[in-house]
C-alpha positions as CSV (number, residue, x, y, z in Angstrom):
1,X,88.3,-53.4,-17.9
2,X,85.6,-53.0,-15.4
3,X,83.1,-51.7,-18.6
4,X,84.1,-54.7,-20.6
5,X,82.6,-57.1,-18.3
6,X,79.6,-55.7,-17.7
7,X,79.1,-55.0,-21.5
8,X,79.7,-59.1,-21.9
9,X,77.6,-59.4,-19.2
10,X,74.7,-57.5,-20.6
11,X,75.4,-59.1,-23.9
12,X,75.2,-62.6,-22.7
13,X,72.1,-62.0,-20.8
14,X,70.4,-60.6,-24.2
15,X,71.2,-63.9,-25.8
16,X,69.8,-65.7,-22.9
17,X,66.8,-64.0,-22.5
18,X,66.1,-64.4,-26.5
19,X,66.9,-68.4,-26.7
20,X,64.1,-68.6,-24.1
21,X,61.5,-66.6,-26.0
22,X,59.2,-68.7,-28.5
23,X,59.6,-66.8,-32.4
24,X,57.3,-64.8,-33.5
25,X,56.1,-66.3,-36.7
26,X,56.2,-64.5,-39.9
27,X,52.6,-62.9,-40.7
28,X,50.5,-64.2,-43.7
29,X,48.4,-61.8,-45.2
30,X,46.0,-64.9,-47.1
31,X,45.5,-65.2,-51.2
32,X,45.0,-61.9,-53.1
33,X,41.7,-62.3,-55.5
34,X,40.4,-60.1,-58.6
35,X,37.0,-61.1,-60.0
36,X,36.8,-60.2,-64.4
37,X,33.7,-60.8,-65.5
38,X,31.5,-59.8,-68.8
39,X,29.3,-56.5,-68.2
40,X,26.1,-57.6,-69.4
41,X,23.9,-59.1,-72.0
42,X,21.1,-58.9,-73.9
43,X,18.4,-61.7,-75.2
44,X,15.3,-61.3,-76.8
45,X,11.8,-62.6,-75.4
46,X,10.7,-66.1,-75.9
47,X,8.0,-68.6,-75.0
48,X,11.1,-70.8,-74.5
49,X,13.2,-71.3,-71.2
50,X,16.7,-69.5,-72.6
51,X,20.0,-69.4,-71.0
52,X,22.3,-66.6,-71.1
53,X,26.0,-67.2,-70.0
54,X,29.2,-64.9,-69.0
55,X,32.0,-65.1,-69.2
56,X,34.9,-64.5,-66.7
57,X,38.4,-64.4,-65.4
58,X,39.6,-64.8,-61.8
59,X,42.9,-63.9,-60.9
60,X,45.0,-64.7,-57.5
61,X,48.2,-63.7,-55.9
62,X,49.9,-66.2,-52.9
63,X,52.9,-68.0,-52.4
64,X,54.2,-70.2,-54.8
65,X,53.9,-73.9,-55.0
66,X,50.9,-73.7,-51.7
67,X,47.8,-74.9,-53.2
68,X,44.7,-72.5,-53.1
69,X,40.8,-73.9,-53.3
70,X,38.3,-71.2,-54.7
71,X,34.7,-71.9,-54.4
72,X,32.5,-70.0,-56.8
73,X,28.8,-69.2,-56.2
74,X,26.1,-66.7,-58.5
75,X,22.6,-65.2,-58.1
76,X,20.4,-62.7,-59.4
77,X,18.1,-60.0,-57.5
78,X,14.9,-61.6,-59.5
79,X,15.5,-64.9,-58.5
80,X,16.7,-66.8,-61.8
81,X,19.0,-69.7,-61.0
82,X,22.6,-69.4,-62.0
83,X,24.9,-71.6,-61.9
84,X,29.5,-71.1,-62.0
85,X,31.1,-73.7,-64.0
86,X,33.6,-74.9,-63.1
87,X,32.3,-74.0,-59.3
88,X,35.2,-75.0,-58.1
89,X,39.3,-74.5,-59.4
90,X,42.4,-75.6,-57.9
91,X,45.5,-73.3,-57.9
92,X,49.1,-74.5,-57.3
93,X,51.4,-72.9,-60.1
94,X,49.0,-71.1,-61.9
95,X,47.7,-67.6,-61.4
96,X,44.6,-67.3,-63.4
97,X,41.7,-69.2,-64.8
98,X,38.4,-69.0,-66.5
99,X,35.2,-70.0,-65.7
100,X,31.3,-69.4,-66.8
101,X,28.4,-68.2,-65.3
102,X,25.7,-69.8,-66.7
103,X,22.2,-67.4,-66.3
104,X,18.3,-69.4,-66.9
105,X,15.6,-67.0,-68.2
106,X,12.0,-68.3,-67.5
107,X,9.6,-68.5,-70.3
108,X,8.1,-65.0,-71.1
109,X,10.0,-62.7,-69.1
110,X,9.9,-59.4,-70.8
111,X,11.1,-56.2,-70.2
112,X,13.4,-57.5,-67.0
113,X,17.1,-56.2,-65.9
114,X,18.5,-58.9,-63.6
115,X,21.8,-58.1,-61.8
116,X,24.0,-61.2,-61.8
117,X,26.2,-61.3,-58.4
118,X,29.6,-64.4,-59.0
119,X,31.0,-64.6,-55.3
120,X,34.8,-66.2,-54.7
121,X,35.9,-67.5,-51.4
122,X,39.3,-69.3,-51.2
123,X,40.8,-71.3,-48.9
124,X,44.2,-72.8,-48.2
125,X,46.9,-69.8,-47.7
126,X,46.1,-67.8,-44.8
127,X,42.8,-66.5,-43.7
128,X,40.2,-67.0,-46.0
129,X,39.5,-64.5,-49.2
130,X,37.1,-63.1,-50.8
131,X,35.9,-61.6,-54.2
132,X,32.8,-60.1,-56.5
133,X,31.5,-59.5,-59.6
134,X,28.4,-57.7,-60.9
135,X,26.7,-57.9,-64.5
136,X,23.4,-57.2,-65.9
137,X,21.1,-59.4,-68.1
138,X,18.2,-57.9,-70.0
139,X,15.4,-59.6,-71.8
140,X,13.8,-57.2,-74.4
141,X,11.1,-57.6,-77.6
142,X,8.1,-58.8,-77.8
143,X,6.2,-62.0,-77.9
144,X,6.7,-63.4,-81.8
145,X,3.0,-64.7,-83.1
146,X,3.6,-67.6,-85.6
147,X,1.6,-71.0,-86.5
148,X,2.7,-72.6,-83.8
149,X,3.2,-70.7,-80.5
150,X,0.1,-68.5,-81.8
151,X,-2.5,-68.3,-78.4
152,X,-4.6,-70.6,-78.8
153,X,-8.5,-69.3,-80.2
154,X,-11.3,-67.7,-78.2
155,X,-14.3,-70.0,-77.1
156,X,-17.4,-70.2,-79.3
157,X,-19.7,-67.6,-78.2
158,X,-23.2,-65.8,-79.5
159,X,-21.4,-63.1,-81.1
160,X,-23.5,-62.7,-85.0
161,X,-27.0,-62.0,-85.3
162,X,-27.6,-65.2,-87.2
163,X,-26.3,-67.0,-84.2
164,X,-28.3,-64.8,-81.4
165,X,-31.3,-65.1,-83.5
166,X,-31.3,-69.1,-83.5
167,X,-29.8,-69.4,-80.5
168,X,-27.1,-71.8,-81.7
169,X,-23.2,-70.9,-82.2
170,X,-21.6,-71.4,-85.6
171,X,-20.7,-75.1,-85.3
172,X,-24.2,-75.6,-84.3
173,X,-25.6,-73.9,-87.1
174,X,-23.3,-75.9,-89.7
175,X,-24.4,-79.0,-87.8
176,X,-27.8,-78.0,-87.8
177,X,-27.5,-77.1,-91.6
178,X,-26.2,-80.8,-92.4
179,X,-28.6,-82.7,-91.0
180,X,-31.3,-80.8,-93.0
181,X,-30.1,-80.7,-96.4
182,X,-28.2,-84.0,-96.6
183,X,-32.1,-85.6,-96.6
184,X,-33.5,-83.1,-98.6
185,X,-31.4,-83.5,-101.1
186,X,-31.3,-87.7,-100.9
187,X,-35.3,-87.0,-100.9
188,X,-34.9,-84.9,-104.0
189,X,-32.5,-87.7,-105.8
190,X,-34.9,-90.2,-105.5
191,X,-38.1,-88.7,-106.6
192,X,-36.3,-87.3,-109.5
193,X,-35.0,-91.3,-110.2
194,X,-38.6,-91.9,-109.7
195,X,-40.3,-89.7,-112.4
196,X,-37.7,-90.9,-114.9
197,X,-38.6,-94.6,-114.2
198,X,-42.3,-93.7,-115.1
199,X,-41.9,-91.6,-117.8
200,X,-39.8,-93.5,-119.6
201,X,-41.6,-95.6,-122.4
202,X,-42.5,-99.3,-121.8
203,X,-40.3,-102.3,-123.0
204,X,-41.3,-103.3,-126.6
């Protein structure tokens, strides 16, 4: 009878002593996030500004029906800009979305590997989460040479003997070359005109 008692009395202690200590809430481990993203590309050279984009999947696990904010971010180790689009996606119900990184290639960048980092940080379930991707862009090729984004020509310069020997660069020379026979050959013209005016037999 004596062991009863005390067992109740132990027992009611125990419930006591737990009503008056606070719960210990249930830990939250935060969103789970996977980053899939396109490898790499490739693009030609061009006098042109070009932009390259990837393509990309980011997937999340957390609770269901707790919204979840990710914030995208890219770069590249040779400093092109990049830009995510969206940059940022809202997840309620869904587990996976897509999304575009968006790589600009200066004009006449040639023979250049650029490693393309995407960053993920989300917030709204727990502590904060993180997650990466890596891919590649390469420019390759050479510099096409058409009619129109040929280099423009050299500067005039003494380079014949003709032109050494007078002094006087090809233009010069044509110009030169005008001025003389164009009166020479108006002189010619009317002295010709001339002679046929007096040898020509008089009036009857």
């Amino acid at each position: 009878m004596r062991g009863r008692r005390t067992a109740a009395l132990l027992a009611t202690c125990g419930i006591v002593l737990l009503s008056l200590c606070p719960p210990v809430p249930a830990q939250n481990p935060g969103a789970q996030m996977s980053i899939s993203l396109e490898p790499s590309a490739t693009t030609n050279i061009s006098y042109n500004r070009q932009t390259v984009r990837l393509n990309g999947t980011i997937t999340v696990e957390k609770p269901p029906k707790v919204l979840l904010t990710v914030y995208f971010s890219c770069s590249s180790d040779v400093g092109w800009n990049c830009e995510c689009s969206p940059n940022t996606i809202y997840f309620t119900d869904t587990r996976e979305a897509a999304f575009t990184c968006a790589v600009g290639i200066p004009p006449k960048a040639t023979n250049t590997t650029a490693t393309i980092i995407v960053h993920a940080v989300s917030d709204g379930v727990g502590t904060t989460g993180e997650a990466f991707a890596n891919a590649t862009v390469t420019v390759t090729g050479s510099l096409p040479v058409n009619g129109t984004i040929a280099p423009a020509p050299a500067t005039w310069g003494l380079n014949s003997p003709l032109e050494k020997a007078l002094g006087l660069t090809l233009p010069g020379i044509a110009l030169v070359a005008t001025a003389i026979i164009v009166p020479a050959a108006a002189a010619a013209y009317y002295i010709r005109r001339r002679r046929r005016r007096t040898a020509a037999p008089p009036p009857e």
